[in-house]
N, CA, C and O atoms as a GROMACS GRO file, in nm:
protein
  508
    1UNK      N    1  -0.029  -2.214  -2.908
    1UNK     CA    2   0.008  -2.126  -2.799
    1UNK      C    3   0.134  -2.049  -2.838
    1UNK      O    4   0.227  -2.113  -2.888
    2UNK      N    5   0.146  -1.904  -2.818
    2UNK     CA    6   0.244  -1.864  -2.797
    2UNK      C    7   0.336  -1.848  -2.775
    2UNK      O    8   0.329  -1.830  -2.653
    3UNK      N    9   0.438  -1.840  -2.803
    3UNK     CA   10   0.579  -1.854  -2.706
    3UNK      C   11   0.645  -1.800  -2.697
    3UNK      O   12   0.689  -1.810  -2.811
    4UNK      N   13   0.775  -1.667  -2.601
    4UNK     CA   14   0.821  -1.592  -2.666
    4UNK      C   15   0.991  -1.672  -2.531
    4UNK      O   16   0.982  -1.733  -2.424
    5UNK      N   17   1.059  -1.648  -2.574
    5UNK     CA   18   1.177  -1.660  -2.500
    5UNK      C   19   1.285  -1.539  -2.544
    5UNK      O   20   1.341  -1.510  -2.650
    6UNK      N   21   1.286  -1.492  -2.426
    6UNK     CA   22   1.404  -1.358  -2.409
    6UNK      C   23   1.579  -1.448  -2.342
    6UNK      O   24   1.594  -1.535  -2.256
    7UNK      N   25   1.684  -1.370  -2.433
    7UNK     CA   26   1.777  -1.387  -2.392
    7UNK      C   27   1.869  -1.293  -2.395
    7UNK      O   28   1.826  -1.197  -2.459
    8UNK      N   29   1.989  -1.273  -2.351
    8UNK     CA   30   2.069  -1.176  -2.328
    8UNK      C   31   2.155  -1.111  -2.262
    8UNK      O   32   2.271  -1.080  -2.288
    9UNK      N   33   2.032  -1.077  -2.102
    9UNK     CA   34   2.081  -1.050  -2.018
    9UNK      C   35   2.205  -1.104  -1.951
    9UNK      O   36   2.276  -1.191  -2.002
   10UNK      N   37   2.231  -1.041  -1.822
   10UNK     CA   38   2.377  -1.051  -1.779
   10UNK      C   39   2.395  -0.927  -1.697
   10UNK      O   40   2.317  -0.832  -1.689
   11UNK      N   41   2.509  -0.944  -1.639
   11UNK     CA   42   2.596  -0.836  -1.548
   11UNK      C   43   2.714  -0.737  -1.617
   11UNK      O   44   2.825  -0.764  -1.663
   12UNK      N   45   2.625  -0.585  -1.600
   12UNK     CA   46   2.767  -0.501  -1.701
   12UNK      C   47   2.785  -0.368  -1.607
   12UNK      O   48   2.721  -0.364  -1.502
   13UNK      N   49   2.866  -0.267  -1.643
   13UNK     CA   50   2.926  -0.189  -1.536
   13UNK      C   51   2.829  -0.084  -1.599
   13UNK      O   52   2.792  -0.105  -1.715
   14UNK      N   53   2.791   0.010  -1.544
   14UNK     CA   54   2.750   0.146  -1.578
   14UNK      C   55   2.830   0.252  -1.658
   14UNK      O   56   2.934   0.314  -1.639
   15UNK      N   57   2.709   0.243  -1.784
   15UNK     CA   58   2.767   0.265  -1.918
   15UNK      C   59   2.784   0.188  -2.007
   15UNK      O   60   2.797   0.232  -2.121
   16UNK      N   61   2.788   0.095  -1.989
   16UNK     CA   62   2.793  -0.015  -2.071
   16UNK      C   63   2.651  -0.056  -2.178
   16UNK      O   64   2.545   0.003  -2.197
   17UNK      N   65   2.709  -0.189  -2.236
   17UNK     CA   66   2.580  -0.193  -2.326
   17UNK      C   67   2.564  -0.365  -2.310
   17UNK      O   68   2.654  -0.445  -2.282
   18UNK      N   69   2.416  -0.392  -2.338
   18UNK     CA   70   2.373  -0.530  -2.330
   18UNK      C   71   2.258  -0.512  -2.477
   18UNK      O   72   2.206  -0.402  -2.497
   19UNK      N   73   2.233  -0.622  -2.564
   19UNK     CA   74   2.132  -0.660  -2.630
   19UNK      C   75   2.033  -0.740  -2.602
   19UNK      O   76   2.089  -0.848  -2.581
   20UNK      N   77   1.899  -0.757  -2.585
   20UNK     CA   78   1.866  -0.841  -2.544
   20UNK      C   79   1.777  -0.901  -2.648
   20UNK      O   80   1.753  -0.817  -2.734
   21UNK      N   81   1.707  -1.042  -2.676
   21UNK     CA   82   1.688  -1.111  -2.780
   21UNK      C   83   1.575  -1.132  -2.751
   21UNK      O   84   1.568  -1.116  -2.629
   22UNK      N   85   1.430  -1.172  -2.810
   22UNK     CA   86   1.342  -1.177  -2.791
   22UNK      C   87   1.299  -1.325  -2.922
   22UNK      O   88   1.297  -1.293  -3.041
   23UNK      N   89   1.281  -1.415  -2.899
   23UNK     CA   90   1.245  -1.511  -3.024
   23UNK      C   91   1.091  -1.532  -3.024
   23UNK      O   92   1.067  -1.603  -2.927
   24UNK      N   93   0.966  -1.500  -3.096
   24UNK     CA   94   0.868  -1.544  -3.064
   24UNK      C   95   0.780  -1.692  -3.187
   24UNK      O   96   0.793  -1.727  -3.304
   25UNK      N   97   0.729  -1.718  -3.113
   25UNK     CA   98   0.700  -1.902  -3.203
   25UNK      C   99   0.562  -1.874  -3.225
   25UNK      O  100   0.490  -1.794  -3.164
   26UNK      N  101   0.532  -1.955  -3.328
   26UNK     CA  102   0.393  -2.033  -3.323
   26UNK      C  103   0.279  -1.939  -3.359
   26UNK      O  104   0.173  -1.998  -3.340
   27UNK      N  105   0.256  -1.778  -3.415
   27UNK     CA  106   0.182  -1.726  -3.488
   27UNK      C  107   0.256  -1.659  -3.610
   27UNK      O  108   0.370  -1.695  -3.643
   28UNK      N  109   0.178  -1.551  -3.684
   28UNK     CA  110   0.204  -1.467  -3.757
   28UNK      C  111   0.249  -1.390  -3.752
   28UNK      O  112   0.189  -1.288  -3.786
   29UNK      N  113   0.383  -1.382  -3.708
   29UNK     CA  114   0.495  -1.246  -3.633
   29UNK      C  115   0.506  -1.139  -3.683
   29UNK      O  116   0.546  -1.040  -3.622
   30UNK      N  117   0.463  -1.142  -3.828
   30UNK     CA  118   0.449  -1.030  -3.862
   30UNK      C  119   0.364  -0.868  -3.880
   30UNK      O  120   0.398  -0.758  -3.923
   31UNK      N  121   0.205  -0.941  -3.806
   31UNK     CA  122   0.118  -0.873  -3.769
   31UNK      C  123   0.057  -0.833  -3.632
   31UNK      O  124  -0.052  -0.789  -3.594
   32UNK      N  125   0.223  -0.883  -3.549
   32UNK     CA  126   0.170  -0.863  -3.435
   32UNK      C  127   0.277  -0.779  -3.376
   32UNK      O  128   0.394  -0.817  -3.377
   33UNK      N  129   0.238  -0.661  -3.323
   33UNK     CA  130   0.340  -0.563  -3.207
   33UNK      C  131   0.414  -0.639  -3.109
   33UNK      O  132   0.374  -0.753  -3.087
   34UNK      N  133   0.518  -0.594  -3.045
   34UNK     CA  134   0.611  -0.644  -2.949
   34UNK      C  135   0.635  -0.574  -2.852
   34UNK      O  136   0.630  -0.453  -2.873
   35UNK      N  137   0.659  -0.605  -2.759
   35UNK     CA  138   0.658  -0.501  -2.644
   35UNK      C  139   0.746  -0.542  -2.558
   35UNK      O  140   0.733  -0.661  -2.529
   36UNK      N  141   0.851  -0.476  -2.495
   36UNK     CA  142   0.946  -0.503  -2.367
   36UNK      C  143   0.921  -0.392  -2.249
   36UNK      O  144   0.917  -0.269  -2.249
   37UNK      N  145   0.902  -0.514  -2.126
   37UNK     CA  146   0.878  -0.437  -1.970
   37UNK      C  147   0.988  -0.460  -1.906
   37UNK      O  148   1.084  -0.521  -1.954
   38UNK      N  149   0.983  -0.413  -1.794
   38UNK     CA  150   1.072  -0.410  -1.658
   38UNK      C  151   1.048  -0.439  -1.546
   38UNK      O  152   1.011  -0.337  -1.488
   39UNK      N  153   1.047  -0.547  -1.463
   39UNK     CA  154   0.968  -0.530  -1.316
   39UNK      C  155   1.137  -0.528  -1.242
   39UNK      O  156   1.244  -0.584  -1.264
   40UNK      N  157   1.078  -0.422  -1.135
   40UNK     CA  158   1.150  -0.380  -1.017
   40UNK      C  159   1.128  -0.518  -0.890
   40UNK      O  160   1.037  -0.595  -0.922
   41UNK      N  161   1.190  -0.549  -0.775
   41UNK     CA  162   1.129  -0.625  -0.706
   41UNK      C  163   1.042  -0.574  -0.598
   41UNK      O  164   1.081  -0.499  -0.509
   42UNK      N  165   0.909  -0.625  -0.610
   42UNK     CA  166   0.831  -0.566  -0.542
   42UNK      C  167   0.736  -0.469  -0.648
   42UNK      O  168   0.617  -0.440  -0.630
   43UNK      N  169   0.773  -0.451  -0.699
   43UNK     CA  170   0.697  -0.330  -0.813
   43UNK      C  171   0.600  -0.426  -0.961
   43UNK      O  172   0.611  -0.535  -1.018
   44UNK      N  173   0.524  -0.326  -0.968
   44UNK     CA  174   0.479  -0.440  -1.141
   44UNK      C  175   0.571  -0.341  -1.221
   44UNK      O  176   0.641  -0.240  -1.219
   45UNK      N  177   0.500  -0.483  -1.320
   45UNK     CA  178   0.608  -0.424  -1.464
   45UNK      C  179   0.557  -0.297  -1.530
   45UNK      O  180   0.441  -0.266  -1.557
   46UNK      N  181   0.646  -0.246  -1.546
   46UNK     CA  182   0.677  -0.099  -1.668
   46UNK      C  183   0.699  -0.142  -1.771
   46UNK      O  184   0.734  -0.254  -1.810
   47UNK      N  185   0.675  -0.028  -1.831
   47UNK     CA  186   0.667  -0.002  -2.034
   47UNK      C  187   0.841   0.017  -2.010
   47UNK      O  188   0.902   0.066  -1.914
   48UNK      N  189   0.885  -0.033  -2.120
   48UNK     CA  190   1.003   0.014  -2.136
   48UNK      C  191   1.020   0.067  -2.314
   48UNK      O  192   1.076   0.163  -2.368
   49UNK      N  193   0.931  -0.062  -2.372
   49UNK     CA  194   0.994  -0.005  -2.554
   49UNK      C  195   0.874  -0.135  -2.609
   49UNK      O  196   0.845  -0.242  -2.554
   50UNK      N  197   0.808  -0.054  -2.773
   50UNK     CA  198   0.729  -0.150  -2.864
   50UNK      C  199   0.743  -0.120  -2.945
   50UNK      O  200   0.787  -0.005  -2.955
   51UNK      N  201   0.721  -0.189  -3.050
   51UNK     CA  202   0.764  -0.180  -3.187
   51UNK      C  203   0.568  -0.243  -3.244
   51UNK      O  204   0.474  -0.307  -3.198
   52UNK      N  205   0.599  -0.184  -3.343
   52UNK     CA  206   0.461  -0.231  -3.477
   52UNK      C  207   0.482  -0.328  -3.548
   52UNK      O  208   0.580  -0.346  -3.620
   53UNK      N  209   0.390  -0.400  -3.533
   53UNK     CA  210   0.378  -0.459  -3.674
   53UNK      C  211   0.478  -0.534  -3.741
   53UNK      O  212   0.521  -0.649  -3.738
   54UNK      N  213   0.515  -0.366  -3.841
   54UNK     CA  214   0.545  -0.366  -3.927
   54UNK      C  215   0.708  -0.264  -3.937
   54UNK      O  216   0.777  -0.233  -4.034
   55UNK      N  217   0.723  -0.234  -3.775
   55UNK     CA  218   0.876  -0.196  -3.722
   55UNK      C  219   0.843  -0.065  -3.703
   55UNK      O  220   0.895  -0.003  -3.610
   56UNK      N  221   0.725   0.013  -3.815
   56UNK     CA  222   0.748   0.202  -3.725
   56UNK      C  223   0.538   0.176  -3.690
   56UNK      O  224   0.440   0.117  -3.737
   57UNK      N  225   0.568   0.244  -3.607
   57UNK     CA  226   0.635   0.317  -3.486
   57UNK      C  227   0.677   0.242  -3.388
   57UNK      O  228   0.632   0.128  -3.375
   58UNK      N  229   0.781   0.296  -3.294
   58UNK     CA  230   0.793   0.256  -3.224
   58UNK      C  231   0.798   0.349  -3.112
   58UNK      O  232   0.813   0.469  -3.133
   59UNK      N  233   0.785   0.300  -2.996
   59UNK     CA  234   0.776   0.384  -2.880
   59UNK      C  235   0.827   0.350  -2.733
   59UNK      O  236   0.785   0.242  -2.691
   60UNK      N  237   0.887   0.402  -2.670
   60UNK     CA  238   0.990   0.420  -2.559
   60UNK      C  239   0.928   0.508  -2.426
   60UNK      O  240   0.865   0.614  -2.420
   61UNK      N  241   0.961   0.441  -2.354
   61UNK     CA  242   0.973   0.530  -2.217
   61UNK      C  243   1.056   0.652  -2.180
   61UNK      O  244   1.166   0.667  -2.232
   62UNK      N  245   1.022   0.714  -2.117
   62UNK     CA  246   1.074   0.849  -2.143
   62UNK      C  247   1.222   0.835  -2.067
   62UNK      O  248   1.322   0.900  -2.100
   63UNK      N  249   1.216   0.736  -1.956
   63UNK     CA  250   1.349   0.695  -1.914
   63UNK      C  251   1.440   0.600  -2.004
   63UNK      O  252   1.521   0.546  -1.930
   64UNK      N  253   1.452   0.573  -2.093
   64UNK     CA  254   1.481   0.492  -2.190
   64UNK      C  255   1.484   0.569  -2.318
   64UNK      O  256   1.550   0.510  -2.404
   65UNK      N  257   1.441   0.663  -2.351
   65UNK     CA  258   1.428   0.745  -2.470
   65UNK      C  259   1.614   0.771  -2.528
   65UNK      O  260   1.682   0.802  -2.430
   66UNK      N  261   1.690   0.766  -2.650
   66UNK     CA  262   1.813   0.795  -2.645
   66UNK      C  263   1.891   0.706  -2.594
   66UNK      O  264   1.998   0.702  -2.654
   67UNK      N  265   1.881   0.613  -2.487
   67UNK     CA  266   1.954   0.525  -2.460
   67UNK      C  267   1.939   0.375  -2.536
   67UNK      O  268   2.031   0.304  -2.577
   68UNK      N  269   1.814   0.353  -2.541
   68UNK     CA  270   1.773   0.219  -2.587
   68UNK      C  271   1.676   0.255  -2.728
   68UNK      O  272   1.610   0.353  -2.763
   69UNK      N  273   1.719   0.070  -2.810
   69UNK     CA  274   1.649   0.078  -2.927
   69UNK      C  275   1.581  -0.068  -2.930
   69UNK      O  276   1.622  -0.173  -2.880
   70UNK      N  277   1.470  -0.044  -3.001
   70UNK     CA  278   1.359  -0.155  -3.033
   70UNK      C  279   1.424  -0.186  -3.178
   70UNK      O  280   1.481  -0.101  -3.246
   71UNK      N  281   1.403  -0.338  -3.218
   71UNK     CA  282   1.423  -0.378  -3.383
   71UNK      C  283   1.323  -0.475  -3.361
   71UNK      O  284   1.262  -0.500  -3.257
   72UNK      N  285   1.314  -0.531  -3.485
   72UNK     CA  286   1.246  -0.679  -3.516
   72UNK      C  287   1.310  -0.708  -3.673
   72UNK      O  288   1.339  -0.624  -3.758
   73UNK      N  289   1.321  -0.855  -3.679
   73UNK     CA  290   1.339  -0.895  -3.777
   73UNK      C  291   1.252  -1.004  -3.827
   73UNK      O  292   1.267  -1.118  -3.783
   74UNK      N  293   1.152  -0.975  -3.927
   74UNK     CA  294   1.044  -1.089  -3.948
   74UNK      C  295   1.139  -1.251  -3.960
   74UNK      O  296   1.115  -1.344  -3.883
   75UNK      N  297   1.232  -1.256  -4.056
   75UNK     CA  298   1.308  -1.364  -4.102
   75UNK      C  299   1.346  -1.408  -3.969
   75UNK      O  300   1.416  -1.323  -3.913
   76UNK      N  301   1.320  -1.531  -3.887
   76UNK     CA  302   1.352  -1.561  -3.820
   76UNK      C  303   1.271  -1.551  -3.641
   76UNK      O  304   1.289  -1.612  -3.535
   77UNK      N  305   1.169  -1.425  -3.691
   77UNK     CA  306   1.095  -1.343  -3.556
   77UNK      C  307   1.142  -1.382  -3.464
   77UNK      O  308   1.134  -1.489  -3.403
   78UNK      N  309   1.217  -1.260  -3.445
   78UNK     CA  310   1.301  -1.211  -3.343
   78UNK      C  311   1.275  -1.080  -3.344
   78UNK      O  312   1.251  -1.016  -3.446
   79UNK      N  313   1.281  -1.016  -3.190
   79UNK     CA  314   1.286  -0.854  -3.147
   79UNK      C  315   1.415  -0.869  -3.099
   79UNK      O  316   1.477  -0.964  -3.051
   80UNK      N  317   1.440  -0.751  -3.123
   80UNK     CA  318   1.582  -0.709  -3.024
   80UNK      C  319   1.545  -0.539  -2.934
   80UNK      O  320   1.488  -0.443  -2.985
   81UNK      N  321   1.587  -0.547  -2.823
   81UNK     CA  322   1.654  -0.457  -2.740
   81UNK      C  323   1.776  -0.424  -2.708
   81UNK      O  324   1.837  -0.475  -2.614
   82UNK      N  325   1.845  -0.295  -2.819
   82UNK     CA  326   1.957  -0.296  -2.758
   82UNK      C  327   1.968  -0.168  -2.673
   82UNK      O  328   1.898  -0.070  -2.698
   83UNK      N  329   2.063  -0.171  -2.565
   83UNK     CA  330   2.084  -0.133  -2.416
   83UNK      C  331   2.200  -0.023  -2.430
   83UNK      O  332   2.307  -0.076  -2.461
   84UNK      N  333   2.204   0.056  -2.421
   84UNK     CA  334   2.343   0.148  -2.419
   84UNK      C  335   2.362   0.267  -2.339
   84UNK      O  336   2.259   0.332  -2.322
   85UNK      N  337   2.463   0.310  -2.287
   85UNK     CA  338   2.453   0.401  -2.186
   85UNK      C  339   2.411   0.309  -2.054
   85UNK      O  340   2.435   0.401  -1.975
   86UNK      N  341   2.376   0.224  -1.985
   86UNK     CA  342   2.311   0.152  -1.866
   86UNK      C  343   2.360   0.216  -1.756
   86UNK      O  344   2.476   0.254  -1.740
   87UNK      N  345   2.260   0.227  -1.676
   87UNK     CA  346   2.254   0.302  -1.528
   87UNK      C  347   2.232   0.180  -1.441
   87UNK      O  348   2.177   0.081  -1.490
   88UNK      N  349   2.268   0.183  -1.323
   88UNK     CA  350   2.246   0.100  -1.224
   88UNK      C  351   2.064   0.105  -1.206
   88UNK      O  352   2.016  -0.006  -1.183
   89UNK      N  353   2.000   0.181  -1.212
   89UNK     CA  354   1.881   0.207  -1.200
   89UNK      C  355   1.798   0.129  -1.341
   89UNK      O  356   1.675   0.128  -1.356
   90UNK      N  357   1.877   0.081  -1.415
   90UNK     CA  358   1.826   0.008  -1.547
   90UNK      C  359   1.796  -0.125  -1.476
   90UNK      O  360   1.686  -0.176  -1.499
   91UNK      N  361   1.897  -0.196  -1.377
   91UNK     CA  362   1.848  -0.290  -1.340
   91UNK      C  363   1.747  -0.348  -1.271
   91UNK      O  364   1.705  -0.310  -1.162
   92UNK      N  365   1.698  -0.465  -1.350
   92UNK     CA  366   1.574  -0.535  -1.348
   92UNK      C  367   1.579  -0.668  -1.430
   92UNK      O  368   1.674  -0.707  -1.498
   93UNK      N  369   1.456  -0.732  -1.409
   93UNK     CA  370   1.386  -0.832  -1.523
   93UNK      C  371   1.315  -0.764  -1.612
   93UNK      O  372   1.249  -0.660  -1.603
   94UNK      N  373   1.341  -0.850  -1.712
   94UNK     CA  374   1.318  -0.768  -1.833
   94UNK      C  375   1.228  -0.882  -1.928
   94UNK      O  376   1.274  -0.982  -1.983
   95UNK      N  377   1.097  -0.838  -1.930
   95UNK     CA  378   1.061  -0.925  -2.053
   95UNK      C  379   0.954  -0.888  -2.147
   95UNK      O  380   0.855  -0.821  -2.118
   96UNK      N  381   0.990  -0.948  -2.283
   96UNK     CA  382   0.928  -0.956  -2.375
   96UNK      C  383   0.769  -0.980  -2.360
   96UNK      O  384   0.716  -1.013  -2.254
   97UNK      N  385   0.691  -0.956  -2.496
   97UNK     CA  386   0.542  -0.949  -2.468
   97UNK      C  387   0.478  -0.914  -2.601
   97UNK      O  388   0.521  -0.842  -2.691
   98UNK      N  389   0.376  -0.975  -2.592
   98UNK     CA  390   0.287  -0.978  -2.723
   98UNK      C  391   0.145  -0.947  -2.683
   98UNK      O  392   0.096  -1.018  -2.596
   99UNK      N  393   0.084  -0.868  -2.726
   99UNK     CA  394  -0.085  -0.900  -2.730
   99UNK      C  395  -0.119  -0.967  -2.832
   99UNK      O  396  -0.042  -0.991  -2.924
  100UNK      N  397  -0.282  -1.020  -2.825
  100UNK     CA  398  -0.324  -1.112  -2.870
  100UNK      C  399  -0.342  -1.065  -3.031
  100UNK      O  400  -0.308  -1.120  -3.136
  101UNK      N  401  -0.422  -0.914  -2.995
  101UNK     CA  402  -0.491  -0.855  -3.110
  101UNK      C  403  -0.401  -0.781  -3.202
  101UNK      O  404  -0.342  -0.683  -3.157
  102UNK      N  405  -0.388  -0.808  -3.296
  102UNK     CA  406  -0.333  -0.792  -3.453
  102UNK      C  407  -0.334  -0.653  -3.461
  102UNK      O  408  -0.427  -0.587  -3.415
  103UNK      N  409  -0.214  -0.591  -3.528
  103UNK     CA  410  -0.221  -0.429  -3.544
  103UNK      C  411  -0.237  -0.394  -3.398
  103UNK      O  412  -0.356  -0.375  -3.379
  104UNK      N  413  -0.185  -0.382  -3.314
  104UNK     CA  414  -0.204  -0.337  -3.186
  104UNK      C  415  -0.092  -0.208  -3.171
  104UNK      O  416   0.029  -0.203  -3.193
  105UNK      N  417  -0.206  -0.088  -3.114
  105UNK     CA  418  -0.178   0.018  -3.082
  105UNK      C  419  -0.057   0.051  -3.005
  105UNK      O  420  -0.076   0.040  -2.884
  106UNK      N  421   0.083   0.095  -3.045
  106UNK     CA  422   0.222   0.058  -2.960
  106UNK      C  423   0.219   0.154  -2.886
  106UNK      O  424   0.291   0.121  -2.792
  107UNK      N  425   0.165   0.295  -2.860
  107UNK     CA  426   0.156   0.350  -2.788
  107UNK      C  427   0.064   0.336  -2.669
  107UNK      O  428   0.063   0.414  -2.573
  108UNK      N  429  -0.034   0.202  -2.687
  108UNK     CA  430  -0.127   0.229  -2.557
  108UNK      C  431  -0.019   0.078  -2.512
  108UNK      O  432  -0.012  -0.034  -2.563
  109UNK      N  433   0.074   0.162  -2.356
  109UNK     CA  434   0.175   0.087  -2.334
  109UNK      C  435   0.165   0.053  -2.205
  109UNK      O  436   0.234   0.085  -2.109
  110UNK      N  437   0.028  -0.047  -2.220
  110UNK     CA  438  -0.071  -0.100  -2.068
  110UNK      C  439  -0.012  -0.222  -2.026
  110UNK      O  440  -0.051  -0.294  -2.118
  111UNK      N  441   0.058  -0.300  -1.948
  111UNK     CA  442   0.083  -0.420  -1.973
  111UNK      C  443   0.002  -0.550  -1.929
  111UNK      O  444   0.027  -0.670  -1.940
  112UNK      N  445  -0.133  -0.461  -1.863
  112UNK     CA  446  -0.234  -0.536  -1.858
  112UNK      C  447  -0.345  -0.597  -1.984
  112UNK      O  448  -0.449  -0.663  -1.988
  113UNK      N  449  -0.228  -0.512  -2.102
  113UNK     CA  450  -0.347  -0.544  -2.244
  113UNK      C  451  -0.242  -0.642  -2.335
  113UNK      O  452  -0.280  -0.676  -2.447
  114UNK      N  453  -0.111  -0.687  -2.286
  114UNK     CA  454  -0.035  -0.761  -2.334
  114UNK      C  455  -0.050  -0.894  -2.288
  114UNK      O  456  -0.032  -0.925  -2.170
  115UNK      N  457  -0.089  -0.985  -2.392
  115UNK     CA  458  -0.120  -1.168  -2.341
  115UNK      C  459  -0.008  -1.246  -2.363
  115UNK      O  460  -0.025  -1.366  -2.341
  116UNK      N  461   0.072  -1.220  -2.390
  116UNK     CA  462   0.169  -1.350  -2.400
  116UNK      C  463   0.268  -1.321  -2.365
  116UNK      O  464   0.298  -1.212  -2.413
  117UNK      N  465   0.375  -1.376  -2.278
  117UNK     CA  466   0.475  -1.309  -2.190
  117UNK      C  467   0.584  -1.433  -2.185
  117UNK      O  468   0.553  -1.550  -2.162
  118UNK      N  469   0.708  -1.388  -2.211
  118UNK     CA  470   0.804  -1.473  -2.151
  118UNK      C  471   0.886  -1.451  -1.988
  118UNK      O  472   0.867  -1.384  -1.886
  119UNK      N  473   0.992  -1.560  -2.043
  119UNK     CA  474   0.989  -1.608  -1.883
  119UNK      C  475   1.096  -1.464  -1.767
  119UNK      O  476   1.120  -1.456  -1.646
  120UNK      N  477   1.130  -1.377  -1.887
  120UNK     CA  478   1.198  -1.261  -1.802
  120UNK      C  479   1.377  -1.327  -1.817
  120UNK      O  480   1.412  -1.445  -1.824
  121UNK      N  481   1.475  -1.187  -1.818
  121UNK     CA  482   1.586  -1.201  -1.813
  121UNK      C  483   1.622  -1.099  -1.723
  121UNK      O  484   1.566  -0.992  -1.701
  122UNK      N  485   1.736  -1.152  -1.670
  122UNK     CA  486   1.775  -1.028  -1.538
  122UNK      C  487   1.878  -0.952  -1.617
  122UNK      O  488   1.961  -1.012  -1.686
  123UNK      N  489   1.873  -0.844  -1.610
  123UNK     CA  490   1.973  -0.755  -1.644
  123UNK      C  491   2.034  -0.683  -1.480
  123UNK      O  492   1.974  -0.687  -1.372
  124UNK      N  493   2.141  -0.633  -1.502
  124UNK     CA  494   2.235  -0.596  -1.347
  124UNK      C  495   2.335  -0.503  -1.431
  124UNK      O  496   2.424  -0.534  -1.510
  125UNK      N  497   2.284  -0.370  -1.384
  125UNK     CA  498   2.409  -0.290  -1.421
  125UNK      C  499   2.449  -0.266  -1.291
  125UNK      O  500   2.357  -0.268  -1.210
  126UNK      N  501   2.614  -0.235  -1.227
  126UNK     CA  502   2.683  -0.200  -1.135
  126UNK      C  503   2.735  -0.078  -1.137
  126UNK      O  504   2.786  -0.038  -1.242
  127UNK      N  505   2.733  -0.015  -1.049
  127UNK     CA  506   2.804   0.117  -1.031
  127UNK      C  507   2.945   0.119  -1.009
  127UNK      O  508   3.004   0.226  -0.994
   0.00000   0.00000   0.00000
């Protein structure tokens, strides 16, 4: 089974910056895309940012475009999200995500086609 655990989050002022950590276990990390959402409360989750594979391409939300960056580092598989510029409107839960299927398309940024999900980190930017 899968496993992915996100860490990071926290409380920062607007403008500020947060990283957030993504560790995933127990397959072949290197042939599998990564994906970070957002749920609002009350709302489902949004695309926020995915990475390939193999690190390009990657792809962003258009609200997130310039502010935020996707990495991965096989040694260790780990994703990172780092956060910069943060708007009060950034805040949310935030989590990591994997689909099942290998080579997966980072632009089709459905999160109903993503199977493996961790447990979410709150991020809180303040005005």
């Amino acid at each position: 089974q899968v496993q992915l655990v996100e860490s990071g989050g926290g409380l920062v002022q607007a403008g500020g910056s947060l990283r957030l950590s993504c560790a995933v276990s127990d397959r072949s990390f290197s042939t599998y895309a990564v994906g970070w959402f957002r749920q609002y409360p009350g709302k489902e989750r949004e695309f926020v940012a995915s990475i390939s594979w193999n690190g390009v391409p990657t792809n962003y939300a258009d609200s997130v475009k310039g502010r935020f960056t996707i990495s991965r580092e096989s040694a260790g598989n780990l994703v990172y999200l780092q956060m910069n510029s943060l708007r009060p409107e950034d805040t949310a839960v935030y989590y990591c995500s994997s689909p099942r299927r290998p080579y997966y398309n980072v632009y089709d940024a459905v999160a109903s086609k993503y199977d493996y999900w961790g447990q979410g980190t709150q991020v809180t930017v303040s005005s």
